[in-house]
LUMROLO-675238 format. One record per atom (N, C-alpha, C): x, y, z; atom name. Coordinates in Angstrom, 3 decimals. Last residue first. Layout:
REM LUMROLO-675238
ATOM         x         y         z  site
ATOM         X         Y         Z    CA
...
***
This chain:
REM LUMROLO-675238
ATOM         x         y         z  site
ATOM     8.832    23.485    30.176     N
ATOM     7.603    23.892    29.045    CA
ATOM     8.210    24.031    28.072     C
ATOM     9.345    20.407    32.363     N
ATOM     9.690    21.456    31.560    CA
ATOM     8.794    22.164    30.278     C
ATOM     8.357    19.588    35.042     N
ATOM     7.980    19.498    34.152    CA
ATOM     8.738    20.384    33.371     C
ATOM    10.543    18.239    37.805     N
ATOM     9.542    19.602    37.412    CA
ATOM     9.086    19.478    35.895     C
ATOM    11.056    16.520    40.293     N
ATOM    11.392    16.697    39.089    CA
ATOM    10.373    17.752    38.716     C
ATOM    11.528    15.687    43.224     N
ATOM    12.262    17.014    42.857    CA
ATOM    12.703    16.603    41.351     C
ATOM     9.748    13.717    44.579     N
ATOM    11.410    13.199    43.770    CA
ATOM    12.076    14.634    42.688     C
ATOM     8.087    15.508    45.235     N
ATOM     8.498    14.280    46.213    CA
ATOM     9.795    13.886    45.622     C
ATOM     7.541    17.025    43.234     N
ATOM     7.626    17.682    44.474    CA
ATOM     8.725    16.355    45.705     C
ATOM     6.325    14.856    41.725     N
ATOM     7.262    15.605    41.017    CA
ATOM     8.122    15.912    42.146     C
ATOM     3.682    13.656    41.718     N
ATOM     5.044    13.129    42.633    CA
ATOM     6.431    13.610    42.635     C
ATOM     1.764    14.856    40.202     N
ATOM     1.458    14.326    41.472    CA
ATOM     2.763    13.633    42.210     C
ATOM     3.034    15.556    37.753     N
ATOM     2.570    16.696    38.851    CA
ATOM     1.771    16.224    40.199     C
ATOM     4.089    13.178    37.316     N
ATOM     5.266    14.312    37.379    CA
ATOM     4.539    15.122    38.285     C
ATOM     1.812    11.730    36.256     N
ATOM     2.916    11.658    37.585    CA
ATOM     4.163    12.186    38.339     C
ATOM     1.466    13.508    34.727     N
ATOM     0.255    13.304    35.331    CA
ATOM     1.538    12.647    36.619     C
ATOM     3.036    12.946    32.704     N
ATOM     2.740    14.248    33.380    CA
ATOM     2.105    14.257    34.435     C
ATOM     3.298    10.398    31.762     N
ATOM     4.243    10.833    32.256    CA
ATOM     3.619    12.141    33.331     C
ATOM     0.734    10.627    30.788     N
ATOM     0.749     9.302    31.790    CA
ATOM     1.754    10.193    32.885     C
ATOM     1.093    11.824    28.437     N
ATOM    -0.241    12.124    29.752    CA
ATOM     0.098    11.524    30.821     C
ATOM     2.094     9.932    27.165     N
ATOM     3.224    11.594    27.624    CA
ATOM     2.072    11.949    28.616     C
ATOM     1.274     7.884    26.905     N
ATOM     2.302     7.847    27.784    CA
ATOM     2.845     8.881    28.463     C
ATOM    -1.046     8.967    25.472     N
ATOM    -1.635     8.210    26.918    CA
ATOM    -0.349     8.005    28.077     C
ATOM     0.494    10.009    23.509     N
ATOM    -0.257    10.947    23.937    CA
ATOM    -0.697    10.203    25.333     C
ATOM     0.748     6.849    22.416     N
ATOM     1.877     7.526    22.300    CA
ATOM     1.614     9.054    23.003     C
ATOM    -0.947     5.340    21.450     N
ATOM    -0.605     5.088    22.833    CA
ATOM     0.673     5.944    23.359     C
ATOM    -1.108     6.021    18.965     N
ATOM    -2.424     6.159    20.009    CA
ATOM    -2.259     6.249    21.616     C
ATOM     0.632     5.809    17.603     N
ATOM     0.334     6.967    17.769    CA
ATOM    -1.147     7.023    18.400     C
ATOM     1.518     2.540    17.966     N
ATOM     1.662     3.594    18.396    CA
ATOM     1.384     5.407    18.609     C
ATOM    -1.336     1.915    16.449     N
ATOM    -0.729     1.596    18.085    CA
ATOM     0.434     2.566    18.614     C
ATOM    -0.214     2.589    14.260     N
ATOM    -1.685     3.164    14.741    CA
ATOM    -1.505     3.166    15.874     C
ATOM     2.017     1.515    13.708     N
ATOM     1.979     2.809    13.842    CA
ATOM     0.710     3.617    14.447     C
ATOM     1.243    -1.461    13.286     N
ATOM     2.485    -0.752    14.313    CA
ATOM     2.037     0.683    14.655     C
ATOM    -0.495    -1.613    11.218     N
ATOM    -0.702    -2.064    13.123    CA
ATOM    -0.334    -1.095    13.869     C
ATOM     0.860    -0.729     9.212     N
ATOM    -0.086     0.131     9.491    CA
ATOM    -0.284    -0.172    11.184     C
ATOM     2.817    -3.171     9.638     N
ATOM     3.282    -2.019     9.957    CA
ATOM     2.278    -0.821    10.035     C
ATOM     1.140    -4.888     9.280     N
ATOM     1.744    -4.720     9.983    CA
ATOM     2.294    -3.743    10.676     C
ATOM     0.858    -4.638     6.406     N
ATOM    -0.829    -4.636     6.905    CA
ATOM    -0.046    -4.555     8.840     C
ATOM     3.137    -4.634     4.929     N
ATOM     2.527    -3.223     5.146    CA
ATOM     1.593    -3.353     6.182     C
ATOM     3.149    -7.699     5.279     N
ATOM     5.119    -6.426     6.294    CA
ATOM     3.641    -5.286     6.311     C
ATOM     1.413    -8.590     3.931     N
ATOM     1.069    -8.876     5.543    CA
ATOM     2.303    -7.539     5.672     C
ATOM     1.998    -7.989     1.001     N
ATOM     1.125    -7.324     1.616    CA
ATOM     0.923    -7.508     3.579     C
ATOM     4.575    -9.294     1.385     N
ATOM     4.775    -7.858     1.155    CA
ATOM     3.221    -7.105     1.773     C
ATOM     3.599   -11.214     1.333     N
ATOM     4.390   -11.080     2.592    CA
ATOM     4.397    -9.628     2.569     C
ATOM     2.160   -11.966    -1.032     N
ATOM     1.157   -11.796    -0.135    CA
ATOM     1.897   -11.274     1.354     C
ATOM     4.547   -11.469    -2.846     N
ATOM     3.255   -10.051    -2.687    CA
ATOM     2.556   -10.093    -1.541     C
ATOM     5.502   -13.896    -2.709     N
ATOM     6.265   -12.281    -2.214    CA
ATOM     5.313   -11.115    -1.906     C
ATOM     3.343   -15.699    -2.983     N
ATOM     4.074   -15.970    -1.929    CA
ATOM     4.461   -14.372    -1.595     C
ATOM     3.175   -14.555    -6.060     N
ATOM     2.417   -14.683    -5.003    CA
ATOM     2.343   -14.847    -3.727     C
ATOM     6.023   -15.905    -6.779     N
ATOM     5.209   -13.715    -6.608    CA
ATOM     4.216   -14.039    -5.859     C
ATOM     5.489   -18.269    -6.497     N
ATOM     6.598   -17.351    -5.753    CA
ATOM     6.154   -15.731    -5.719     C
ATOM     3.493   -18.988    -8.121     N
ATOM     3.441   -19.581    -6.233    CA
ATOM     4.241   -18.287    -6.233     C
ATOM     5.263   -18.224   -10.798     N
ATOM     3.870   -17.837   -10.232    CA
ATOM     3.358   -17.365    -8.774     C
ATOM     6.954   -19.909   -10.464     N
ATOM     7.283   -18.422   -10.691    CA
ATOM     6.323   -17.636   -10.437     C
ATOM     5.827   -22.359   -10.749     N
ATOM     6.899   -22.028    -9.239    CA
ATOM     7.194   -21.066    -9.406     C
ATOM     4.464   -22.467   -13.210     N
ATOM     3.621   -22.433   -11.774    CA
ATOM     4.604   -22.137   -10.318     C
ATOM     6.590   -21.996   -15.009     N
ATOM     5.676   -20.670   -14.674    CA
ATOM     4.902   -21.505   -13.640     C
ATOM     8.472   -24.198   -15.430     N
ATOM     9.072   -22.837   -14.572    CA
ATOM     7.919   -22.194   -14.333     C
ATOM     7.128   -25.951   -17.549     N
ATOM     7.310   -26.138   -16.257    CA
ATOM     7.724   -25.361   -15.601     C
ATOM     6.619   -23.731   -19.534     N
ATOM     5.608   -24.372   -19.396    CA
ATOM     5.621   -24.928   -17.890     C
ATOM     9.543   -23.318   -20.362     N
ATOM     8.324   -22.158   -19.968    CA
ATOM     7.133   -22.342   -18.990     C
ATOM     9.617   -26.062   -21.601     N
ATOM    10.543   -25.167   -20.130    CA
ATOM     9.553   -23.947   -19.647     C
ATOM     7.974   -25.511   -23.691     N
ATOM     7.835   -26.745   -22.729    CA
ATOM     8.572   -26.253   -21.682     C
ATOM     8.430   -23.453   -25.389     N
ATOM     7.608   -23.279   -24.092    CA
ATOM     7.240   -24.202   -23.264     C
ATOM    12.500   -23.639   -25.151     N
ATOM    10.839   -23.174   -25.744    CA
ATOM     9.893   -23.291   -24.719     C
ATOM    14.580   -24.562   -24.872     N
ATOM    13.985   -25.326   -24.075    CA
ATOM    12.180   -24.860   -24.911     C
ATOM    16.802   -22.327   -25.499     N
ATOM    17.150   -23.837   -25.282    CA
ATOM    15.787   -24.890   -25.019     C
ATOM    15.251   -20.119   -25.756     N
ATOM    15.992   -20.480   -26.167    CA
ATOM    16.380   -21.947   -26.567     C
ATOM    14.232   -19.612   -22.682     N
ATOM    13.552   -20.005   -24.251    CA
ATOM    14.189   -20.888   -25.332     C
ATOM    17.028   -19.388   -21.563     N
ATOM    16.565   -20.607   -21.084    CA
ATOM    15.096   -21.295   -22.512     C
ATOM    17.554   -16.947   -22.820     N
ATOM    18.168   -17.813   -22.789    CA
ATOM    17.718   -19.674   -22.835     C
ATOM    15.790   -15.533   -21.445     N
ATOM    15.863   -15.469   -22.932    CA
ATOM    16.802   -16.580   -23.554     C
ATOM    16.146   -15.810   -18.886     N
ATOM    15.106   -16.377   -18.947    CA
ATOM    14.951   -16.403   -21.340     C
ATOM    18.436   -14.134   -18.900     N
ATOM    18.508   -15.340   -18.671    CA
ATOM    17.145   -16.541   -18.764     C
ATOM    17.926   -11.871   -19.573     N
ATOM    18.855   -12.320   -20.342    CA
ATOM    18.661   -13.647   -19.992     C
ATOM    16.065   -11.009   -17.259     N
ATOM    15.536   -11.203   -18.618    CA
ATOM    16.676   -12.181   -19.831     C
ATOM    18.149   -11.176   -15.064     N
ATOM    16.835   -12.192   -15.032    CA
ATOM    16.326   -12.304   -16.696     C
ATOM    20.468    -9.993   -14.549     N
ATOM    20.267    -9.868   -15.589    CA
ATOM    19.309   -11.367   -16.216     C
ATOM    19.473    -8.855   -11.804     N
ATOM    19.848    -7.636   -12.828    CA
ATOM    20.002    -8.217   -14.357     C
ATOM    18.236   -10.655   -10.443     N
ATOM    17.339    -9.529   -10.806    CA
ATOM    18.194    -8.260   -10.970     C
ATOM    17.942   -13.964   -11.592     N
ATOM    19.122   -13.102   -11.313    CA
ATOM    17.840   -11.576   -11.748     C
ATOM    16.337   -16.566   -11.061     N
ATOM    16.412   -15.608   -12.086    CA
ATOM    17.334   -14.521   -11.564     C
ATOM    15.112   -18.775    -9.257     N
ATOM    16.886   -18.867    -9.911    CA
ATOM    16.932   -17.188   -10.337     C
ATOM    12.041   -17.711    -8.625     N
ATOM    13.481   -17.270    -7.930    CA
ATOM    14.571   -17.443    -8.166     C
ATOM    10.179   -16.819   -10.883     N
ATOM    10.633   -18.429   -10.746    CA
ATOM    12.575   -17.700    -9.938     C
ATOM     9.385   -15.319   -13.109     N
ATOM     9.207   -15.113   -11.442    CA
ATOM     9.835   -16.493   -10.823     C
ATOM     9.564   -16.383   -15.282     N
ATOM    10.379   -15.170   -15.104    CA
ATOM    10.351   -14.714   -13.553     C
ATOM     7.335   -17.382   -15.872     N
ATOM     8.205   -18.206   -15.458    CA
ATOM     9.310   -17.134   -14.795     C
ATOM     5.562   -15.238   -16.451     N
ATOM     5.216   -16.248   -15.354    CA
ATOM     6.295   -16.724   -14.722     C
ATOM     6.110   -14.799   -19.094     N
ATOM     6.606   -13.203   -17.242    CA
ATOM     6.097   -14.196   -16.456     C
ATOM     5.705   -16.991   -20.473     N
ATOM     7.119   -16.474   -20.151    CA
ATOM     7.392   -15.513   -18.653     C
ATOM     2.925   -16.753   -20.646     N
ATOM     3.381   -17.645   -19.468    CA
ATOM     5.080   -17.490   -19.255     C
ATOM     2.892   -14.558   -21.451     N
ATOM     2.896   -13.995   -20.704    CA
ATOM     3.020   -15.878   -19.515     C
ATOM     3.493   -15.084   -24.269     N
ATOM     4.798   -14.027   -23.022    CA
ATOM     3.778   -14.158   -21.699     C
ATOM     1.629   -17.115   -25.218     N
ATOM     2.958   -17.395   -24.803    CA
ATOM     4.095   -16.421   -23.491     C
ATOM    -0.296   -15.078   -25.226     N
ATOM    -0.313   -15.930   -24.285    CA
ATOM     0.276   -16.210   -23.598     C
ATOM     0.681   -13.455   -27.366     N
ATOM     0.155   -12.358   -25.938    CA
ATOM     0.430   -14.009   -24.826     C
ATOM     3.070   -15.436   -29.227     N
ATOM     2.035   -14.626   -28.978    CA
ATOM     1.818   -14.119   -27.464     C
ATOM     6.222   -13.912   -30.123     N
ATOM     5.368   -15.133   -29.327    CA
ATOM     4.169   -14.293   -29.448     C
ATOM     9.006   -13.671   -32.428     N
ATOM     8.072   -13.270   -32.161    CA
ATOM     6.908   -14.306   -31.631     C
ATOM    12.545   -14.076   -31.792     N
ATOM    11.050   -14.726   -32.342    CA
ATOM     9.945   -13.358   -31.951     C
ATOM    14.950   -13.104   -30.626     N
ATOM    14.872   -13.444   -31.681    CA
ATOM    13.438   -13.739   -32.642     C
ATOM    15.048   -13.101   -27.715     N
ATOM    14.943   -13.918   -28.579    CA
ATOM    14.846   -14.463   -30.355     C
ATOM    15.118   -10.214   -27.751     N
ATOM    15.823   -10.861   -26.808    CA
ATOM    16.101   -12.519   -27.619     C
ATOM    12.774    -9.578   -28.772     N
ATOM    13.937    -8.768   -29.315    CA
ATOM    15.275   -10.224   -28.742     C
ATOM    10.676    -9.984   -27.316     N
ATOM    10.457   -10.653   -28.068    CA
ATOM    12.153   -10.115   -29.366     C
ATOM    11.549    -8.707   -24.747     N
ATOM    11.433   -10.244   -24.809    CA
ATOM    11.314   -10.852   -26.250     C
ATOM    10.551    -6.415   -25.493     N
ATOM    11.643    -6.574   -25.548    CA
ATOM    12.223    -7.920   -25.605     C
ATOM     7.692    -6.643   -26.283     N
ATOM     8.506    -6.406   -27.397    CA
ATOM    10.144    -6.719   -27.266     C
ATOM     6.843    -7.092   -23.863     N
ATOM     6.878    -7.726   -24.686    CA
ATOM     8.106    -7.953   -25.848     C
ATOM     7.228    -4.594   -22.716     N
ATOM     7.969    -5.723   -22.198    CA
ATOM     7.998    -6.879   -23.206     C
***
């Protein structure tokens, strides 16, 4: 990634520099088909003083996305446990009142 960033621009940065660059690069303006062109750009014009102010709101923001991303999964494990627990207690449930009231409302279990 580096290397390409460092193609993109023209320069060569150090390990530091790119990587407060993939900082800023998270910074939500960024277009996520042609985010790199544009953050090569913005170097460009501005160096790592721009760099410098874009990477803590590019930062917050992945962080922000990851930690939602991590609650949607920690959720959805919820979801599914709950349901495949309670999901055998309904079809029991069902049966169980099928063969105690079945006769009365002429339903029959099917095998």
């Amino acid at each position: 990634m580096k290397q390409e960033f460092e193609q993109l621009i023209d320069s060569v940065i150090s390990e530091q520099d790119f990587e407060i660059c993939n900082m800023a690069y998270g910074h939500p303006m960024f277009s996520e088909t042609k985010g790199k062109q544009q953050i090569a750009r913005l170097y460009k014009a501005g160096g790592m003083v721009l760099m410098k102010t874009l990477a803590p709101i590019g930062a917050a923001y992945i962080d922000y996305y990851n930690k939602s991303l991590n609650m949607a999964a920690e959720e959805e494990a919820t979801i599914k446990e709950i349901t495949e627990k309670y999901a055998g207690f309904q079809t029991g449930m069902r049966d169980h009142f099928i063969n105690q009231f079945g006769d009365i409302i002429d339903v029959k279990l099917k095998d």
